[in-house]
N, C-alpha and C positions, 0 to 999 in steps of 0.2 A: 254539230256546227255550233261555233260560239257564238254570241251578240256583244259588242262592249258597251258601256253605260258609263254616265260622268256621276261620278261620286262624291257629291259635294265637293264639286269645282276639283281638289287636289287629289282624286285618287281616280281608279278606273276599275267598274268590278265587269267581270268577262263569266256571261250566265249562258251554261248550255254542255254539251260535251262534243269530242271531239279532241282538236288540240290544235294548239296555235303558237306564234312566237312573241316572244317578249326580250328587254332586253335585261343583263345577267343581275342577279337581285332586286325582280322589279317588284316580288311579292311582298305584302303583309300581312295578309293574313285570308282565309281558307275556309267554307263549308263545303264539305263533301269529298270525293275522293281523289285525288291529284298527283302526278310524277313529273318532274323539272328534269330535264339534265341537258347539261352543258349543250351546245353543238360546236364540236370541234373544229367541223370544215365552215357550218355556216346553213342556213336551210336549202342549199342547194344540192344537199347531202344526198334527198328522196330522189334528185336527177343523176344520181351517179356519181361515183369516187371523181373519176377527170372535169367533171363540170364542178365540182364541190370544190378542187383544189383550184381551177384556174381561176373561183370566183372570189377566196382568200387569198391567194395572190394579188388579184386587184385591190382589194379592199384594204389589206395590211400596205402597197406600194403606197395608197390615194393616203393613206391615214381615219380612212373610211370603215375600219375594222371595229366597229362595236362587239363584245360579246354578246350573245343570243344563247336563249335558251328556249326551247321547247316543250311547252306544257301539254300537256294529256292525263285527261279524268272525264269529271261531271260534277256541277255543282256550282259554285259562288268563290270565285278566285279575285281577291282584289288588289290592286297593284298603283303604285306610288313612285317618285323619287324625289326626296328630297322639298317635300311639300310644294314641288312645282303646280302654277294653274296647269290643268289635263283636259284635250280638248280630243273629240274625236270625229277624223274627218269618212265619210265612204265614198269610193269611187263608183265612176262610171263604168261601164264592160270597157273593158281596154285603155283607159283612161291611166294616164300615169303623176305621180307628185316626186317631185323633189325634195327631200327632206335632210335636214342637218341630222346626224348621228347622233349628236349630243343630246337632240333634242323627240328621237325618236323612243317612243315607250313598248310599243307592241302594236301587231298586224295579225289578221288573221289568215289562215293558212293560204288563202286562193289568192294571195298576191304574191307577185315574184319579185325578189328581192337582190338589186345589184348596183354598182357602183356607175357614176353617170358626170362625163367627161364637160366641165363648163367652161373654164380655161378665162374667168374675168375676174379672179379673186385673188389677183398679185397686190394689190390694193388694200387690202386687210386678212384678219383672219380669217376672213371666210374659208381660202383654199381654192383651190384649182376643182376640186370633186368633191359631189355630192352624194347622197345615197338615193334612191331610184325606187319605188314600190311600185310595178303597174299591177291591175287587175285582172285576172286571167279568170276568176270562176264568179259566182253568181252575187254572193254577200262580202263584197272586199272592204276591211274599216282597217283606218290606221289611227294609233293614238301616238297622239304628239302635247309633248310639254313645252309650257314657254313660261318665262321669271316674271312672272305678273300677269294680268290678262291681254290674252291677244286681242292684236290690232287687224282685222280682218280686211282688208280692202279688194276691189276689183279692178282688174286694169284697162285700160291704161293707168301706169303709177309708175312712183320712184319710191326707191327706199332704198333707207341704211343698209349698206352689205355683215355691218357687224351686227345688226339689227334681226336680218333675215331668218326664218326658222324654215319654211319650204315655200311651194307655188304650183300648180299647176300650169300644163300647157310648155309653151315654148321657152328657150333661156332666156336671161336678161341682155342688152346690152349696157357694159360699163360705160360710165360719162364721168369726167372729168370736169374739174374746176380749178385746175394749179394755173397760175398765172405769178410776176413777181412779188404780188403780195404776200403768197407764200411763204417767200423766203427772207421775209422782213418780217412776218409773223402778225401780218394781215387778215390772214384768212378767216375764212367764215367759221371754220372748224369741219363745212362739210365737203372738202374738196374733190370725194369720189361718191359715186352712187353707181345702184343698179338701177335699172329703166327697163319698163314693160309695154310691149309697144304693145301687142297681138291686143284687144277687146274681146272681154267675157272672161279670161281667166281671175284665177282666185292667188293675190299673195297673202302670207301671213308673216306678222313681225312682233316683237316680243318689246316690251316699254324696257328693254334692259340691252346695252352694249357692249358687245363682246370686249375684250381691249385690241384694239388697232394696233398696225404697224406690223413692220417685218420680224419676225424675230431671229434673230442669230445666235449659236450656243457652242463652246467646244467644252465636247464630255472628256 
């Protein structure tokens, strides 16, 4: 069984054996004895080839497709990206978090990991789906990065959608602020938000915004 730890705020080191997942080049560096490899379908591998491919399917359609990889050993495994602040959250028995992709670093193995249908984030980039960790076994942590130190709040809240790094509990509703000021270039600048209505849950937001807006591309 691993335990993760915060490593001077930008790194995560992961003490124990066993093996767990992280996401693909999250190491930097290593005491003791360790193997990485890819996961091709995704950790939902250990539940069988058909649940392994329906769950990259989802993941590659949402855009929710992080690579993962799978660590096993013993020792002192410390892991980073990008000098992100690294925070690590543990859940409750059964307890589930919502977590950006981008912003996910590594979980350990007794959480189950899948893509989780939100459908308010036509608004910015957030996206329509999120990634999903709940807690199935006894020590479930997940580590998540955010661009400066997180802003931790309890809800009821609003907050920035391009803001947003995960949450507990139930989804947001989107709210809106477009009126004709808008389109005379009035606005306040915050014309959409998410909103937490349920009390007791936990959001988390990053002092750094994604870039807004729709975007459109022909390859």
């Amino acid at each position: 069984m691993f335990e993760f730890k915060v490593h001077q705020e930008v790194s995560c080191v992961a003490k124990g054996s066993g093996h767990f997942f992280s996401r693909l080049g999250a190491m930097v560096a290593y005491q003791g004895n360790f193997k990485a490899e890819k996961l091709l379908l995704g950790p939902n591998e250990q539940q069988g080839v058909l649940s392994a491919m329906m769950g990259l399917a989802a993941r590659k359609f949402t855009g929710e497709n992080m690579p993962l990889m799978k660590v096993s050993g013993n020792g002192l495994y410390y892991m980073a990206h990008q000098a992100r602040h690294v925070s690590i959250i543990t859940l409750q028995p059964g307890q589930s978090i919502a977590v950006e992709s981008e912003n996910l670093l590594a979980f350990t193995d007794d959480c189950k990991y899948s893509v989780r249908f939100i459908a308010v984030g036509i608004a910015s980039q957030k996206g329509l789906f999120t990634s999903e960790l709940t807690a199935v076994g006894k020590s479930p942590q997940v580590v998540i990065t955010t661009d400066g130190n997180p802003i931790i709040l309890e809800t009821p809240c609003a907050a920035d959608p391009d803001a947003i790094v995960c949450w507990t509990g139930r989804d947001p509703a989107v709210r809106s602020d477009v009126s004709w000021k808008t389109f005379i270039g009035q606005s306040s600048g915050e014309s959409y938000y998410f909103e937490f209505n349920t009390p007791g849950d936990i959001v988390i937001v990053q002092p750094a915004e994604r870039p807004s807006g729709i975007r459109v591309g022909i390859d």
